[in-house]
Structures are given as structure tokens and as C-alpha cells.
MARPAMI-880784 format. One record per residue (C-alpha): residue number from 0; x, y, z. Coordinates in steps of 0.05 Angstrom, whole numbers, plus 32768, in hexadecimal, padded with zeros to 4 digits. Layout:
BEGIN
+-----+------+------+------+
: num :    x :    y :    z :
+-----+------+------+------+
: NUM :    X :    Y :    Z :
...
+-----+------+------+------+
! end
This chain:
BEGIN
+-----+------+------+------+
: num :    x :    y :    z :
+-----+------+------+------+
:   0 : 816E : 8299 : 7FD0 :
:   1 : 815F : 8269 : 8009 :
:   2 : 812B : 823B : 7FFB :
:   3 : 80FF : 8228 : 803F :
:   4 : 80D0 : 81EE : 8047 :
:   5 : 809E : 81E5 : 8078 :
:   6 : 8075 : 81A4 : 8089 :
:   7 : 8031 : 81A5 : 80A8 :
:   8 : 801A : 817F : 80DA :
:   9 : 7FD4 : 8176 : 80C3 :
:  10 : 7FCE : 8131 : 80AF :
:  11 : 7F9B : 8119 : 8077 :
:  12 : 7F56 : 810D : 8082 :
:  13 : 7F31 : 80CA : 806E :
:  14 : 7EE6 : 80BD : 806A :
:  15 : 7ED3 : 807F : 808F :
:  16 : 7ED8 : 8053 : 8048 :
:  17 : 7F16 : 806C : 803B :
:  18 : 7F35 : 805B : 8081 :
:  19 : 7F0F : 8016 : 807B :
:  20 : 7F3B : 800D : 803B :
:  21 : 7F7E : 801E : 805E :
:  22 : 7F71 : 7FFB : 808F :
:  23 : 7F60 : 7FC1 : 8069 :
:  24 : 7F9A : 7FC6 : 803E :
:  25 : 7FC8 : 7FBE : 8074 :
:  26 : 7FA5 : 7F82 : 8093 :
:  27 : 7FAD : 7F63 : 8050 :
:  28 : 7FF6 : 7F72 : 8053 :
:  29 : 8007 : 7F5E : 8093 :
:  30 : 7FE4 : 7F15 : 8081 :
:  31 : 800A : 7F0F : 803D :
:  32 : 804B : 7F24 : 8057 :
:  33 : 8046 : 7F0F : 80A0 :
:  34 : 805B : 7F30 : 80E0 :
:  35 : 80A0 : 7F20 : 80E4 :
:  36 : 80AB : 7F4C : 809C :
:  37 : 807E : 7F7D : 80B0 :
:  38 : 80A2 : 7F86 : 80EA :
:  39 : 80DD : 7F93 : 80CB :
:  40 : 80C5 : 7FC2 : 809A :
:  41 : 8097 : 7FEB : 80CE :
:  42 : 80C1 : 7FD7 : 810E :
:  43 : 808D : 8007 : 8132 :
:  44 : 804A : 8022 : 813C :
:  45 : 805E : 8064 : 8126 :
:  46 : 8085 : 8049 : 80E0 :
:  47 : 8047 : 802C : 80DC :
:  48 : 8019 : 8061 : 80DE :
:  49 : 804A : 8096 : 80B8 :
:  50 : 8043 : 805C : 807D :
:  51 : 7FEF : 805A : 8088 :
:  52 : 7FF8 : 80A2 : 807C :
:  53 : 8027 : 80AA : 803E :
:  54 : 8009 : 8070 : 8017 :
:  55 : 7FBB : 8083 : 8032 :
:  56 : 7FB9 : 80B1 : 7FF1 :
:  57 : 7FBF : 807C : 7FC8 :
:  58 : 7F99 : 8043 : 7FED :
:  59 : 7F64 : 8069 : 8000 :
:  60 : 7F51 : 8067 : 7FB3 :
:  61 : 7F3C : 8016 : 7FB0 :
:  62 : 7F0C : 7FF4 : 7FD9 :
:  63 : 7F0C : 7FB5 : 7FF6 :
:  64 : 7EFE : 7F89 : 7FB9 :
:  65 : 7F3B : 7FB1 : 7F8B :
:  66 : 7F6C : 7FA7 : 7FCE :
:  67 : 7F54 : 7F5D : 7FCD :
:  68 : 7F65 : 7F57 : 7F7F :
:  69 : 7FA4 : 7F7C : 7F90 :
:  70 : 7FC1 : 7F50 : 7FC7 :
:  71 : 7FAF : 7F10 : 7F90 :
:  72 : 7FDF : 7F30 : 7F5E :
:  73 : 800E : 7F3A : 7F99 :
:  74 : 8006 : 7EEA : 7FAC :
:  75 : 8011 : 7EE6 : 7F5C :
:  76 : 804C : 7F08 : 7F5C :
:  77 : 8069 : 7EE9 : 7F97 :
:  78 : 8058 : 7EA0 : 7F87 :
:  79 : 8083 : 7EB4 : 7F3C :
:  80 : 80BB : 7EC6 : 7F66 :
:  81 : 80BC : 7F10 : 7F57 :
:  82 : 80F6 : 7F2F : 7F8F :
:  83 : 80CA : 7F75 : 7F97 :
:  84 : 8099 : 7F48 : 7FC8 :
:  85 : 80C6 : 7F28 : 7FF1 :
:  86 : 80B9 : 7F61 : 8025 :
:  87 : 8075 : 7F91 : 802D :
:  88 : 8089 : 7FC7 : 7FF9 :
:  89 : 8047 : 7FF5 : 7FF2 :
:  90 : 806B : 8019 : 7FB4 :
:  91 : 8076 : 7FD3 : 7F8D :
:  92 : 802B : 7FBB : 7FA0 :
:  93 : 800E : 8001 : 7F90 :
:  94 : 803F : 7FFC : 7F54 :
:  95 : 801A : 7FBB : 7F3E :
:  96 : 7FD7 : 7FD6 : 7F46 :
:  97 : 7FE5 : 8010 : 7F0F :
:  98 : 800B : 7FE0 : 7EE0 :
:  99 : 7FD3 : 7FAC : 7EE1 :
: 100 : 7FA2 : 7FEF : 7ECE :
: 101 : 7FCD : 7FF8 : 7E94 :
: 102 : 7FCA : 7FAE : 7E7D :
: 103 : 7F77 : 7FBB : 7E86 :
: 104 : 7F74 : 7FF4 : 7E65 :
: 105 : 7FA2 : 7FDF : 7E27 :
: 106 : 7F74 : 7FA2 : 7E1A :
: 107 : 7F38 : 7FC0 : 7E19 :
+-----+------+------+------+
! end
């Protein structure tokens, strides 16, 4: 049997918040990692906004205050020399934010 996908074209849809805190995560990433490494990550406006729109999900969840606490463990991470944030990688930063949840929740 032949398997068929389909995609949609119907993108997500954010409340304002939500856009605020996409858009506010990627400010913060352009001034941690500067424009030269964004721009060879997300060469492009559209790279750019295909990324907005796969990692939105996920950003979309914290507000401005968690992305700020975020992007310090980022500036953590980078000052200890840590390779994953030499470049913007959205997985690795997302990837911190649920690891430091774990540390939270195991000490309380």
C-alpha cells in the first residue's frame, strides 16, 4: 500500500502575546549571536520566517521575562565554552530551557 502525505498551507495562528514573544525571541537571538551568524544560519527572509514558524510552537509558550532568563543561561553557556552556542541553534536553546525545568523541578 502506498502511503500519501499531504502538507497544508495554513500556517499557525498566534494571539498578539504570543507573536510579541516570537518576536522577541528572535531579537534576543540576533543580539546574542550577531548578524553575521544569523546570517549564515537564516541566509534569508524566508529561512527566517519558515524558522519563526517551526519553533513559534514552542516559543510562543514563555513570555518575555522566561526568554530573558533563557538567553542568560545561553550567555552562561557560551561564556563556559559549551560548542552547541557557537551558532543560533533554537533546538539547543529550547533544549536548555526544558533541562533547566528538570533541574527546578528535581529540587523542589
Amino acid at each position: 500500500m502506498r502511503q500519501v502525505s499531504t502538507t497544508t498551507t495554513k500556517q499557525p495562528t498566534f494571539s498578539d502575546r504570543q507573536k510579541d514573544s516570537i518576536a522577541y525571541f528572535f531579537l534576543r537571538l540576533q543580539n546574542t549571536f550577531g548578524i553575521s551568524k544569523m546570517l549564515a544560519v537564516y541566509p534569508d527572509e524566508k529561512s527566517l520566517s519558515l524558522a519563526r514558524r517551526e519553533y513559534g510552537k514552542f516559543i510562543c509558550k514563555m513570555n518575555r521575562q522566561e526568554i530573558n532568563s533563557l538567553f542568560d543561561l545561553v550567555h552562561d553557556q557560551r561564556q563556559m565554552g559549551v560548542d552547541n552556542f557557537l551558532f543560533p541553534d533554537i533546538d539547543a536553546i529550547i533544549g536548555l530551557q526544558k533541562q533547566s525545568r528538570k533541574v527546578v523541578s528535581y529540587h523542589q
